[in-house]
KEZAMAR-101574 format. One record per residue: residue in three letters; x, y, z of N, C-alpha, C in turn. Coordinates in steps of 0.2 Angstrom, whole numbers, plus 5000, padded with zeros to 4 digits. Layout:
! residues N
ALAXYZXYZXYZ ...
This chain:
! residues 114
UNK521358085980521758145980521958165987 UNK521358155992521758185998522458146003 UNK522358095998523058046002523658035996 UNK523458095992524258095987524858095991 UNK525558085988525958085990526358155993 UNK525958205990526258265994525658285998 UNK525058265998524758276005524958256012 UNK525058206010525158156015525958196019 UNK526458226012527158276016526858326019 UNK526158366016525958436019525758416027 UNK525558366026525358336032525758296039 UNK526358316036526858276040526758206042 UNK526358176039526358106039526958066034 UNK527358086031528158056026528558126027 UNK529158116029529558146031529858186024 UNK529958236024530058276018530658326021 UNK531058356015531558406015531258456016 UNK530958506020530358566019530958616019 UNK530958666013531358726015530958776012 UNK530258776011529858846011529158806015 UNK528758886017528258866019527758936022 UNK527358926019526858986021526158966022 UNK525859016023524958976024524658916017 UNK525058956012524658926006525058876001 UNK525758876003526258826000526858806004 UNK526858736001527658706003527958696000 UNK528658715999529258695996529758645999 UNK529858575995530258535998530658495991 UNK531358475995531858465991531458395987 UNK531558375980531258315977531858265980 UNK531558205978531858145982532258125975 UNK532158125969532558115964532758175958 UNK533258215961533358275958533658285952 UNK533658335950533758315941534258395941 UNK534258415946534958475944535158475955 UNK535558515954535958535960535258545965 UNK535158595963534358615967533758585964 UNK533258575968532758535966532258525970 UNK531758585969531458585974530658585969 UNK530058565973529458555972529058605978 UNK528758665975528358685976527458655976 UNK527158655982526558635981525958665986 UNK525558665981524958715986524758655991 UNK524458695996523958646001523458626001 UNK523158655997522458635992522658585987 UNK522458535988522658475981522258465976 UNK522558485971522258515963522458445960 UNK522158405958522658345954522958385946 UNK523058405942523158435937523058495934 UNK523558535931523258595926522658595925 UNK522458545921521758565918521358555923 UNK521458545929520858545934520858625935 UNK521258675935521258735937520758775935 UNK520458795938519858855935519958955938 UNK519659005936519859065937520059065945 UNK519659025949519559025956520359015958 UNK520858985954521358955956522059015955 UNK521859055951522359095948522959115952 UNK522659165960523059175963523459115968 UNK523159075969523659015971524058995965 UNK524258995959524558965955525359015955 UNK524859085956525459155956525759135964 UNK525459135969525859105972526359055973 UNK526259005970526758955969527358975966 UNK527059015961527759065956528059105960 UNK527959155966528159185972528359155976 UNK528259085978528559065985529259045980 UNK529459025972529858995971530459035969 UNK530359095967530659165966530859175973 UNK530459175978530959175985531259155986 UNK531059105986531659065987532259075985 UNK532359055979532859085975533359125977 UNK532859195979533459235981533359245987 UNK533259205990533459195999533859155997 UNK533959115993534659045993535459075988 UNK535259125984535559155980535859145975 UNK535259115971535459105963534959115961 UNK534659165963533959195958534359245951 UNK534959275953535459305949535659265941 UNK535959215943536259165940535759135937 UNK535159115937534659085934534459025937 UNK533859015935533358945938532858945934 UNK532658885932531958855929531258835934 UNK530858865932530258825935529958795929 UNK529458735932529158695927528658665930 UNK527858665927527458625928527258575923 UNK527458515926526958455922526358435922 UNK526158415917525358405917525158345913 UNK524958295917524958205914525458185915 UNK525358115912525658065912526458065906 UNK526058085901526358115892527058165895 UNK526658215900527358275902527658245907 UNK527658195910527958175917527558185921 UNK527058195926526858215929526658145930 UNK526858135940526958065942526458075948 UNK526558125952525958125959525658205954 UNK524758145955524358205953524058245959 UNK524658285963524358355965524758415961 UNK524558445961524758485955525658555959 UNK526158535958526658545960527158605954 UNK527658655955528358685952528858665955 UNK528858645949529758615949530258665949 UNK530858685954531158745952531958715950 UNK532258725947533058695945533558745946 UNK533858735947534558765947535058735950 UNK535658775951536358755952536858725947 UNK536658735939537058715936536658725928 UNK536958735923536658765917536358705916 UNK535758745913535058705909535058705904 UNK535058655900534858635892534258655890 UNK534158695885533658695878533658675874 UNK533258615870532658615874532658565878 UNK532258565883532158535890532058465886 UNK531958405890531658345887531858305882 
């Protein structure tokens, strides 16, 4: 786990889009985007999966959900609307197991997803 692929971005060792960044998360754009915006939220703590999360994790997961809503509207389409999404396994998509939010926007989202 500590050499996932987005440790290895938190780490500056693989050169990444970084466009959030705080003590406890980084936000960078996905290399294969699936809407106009497309950014990956990920703590710096490497969690491999949901189901690894325990009580201890809670306010780092709300953080991720804060740094993604900021974003948003510092970029300005938190109005217009955006998706976030966590996958979890192999079954939901979930390709690098550090545990990541996907934020979408810049163009209408289908229901249902998938």
């Amino acid at each position: 786990m500590s050499d996932s692929l987005f440790t290895r971005i938190i780490r500056r060792e693989i050169p990444a889009d970084i466009v959030y960044e705080d003590e406890h998360v980084v936000g960078f754009r996905d290399i294969n985007p699936q809407a106009p915006v497309h950014v990956l939220f990920v703590p710096r703590t490497p969690i491999a999966t949901l189901n690894d999360l325990g009580e201890e994790h809670a306010e780092l997961v709300g953080r991720l959900v804060l740094a993604a809503a900021a974003y948003a509207r510092r970029e300005g389409f938190a109005e217009r609307g955006y998706r976030t999404v966590f996958n979890c396994n192999e079954d939901a998509g979930q390709s690098v197991f550090h545990i990541h939010l996907h934020l979408l926007a810049g163009r209408r989202l289908g229901w249902p997803p998938g």
